[in-house]
C-alpha positions, 0 to 999 in steps of 0.5 A: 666289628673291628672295636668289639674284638679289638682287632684295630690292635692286632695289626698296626701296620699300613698298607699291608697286614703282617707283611702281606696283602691278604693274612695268613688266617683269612680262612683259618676258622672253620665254618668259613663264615665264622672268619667273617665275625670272629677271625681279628685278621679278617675282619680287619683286613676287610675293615680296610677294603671297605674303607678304600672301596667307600673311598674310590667310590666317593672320589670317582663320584666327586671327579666325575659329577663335578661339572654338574651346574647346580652349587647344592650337587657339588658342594655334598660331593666336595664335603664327602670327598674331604670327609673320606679323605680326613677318615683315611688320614685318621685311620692310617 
C-alpha cells in the first residue's frame, strides 16, 4: 500500500507524522474505510504501527522463549529478532 500510492514519500519524518502521532487527516475521506486504501496519511501511519506491533511481538517472543532447551526454537527466534531489528533500521 505504502509503495502503490507513494506514500513512503509524503512523511519523512521519525517518530511522529508531520509533528504528531496520530495525522491530522486520519479520517479526513469519506466513506471512513476509503481512508484505510487511499488516504497516504493513513496508510503510512498504519505502515508504522504494524512494523512496531510486528516488532514488540517478535522480540517479547524471542526474550520470553529463549530459555527453551532445544538450539533449532533459538536460533529462528534470534534470526527474527535481528531481522525486525535490521527492518526497523532500514525504515527509519
Amino acid at each position: 500500500m505504502v509503495a502503490g500510492t507513494r506514500a513512503g514519500l509524503l512523511h519523512n519524518d521519525w517518530p511522529l507524522i508531520d509533528g504528531k502521532i496520530l495525522p491530522d487527516a486520519y479520517f479526513q475521506l469519506k466513506p471512513i474505510w476509503l481512508n484505510f486504501i487511499e488516504n497516504t496519511q493513513n496508510i503510512q501511519f498504519n505502515h508504522r504501527m504494524i512494523g512496531y506491533l510486528l516488532a514488540i511481538v517478535i522480540l517479547l517472543q524471542f526474550r520470553t522463549r529463549r530459555k527453551i532447551k532445544k538450539p533449532d526454537h533459538n536460533e529462528w527466534r534470534l534470526r527474527a529478532a535481528f531481522m525486525i531489528l535490521v527492518q526497523i533500521g532500514l525504515g527509519i
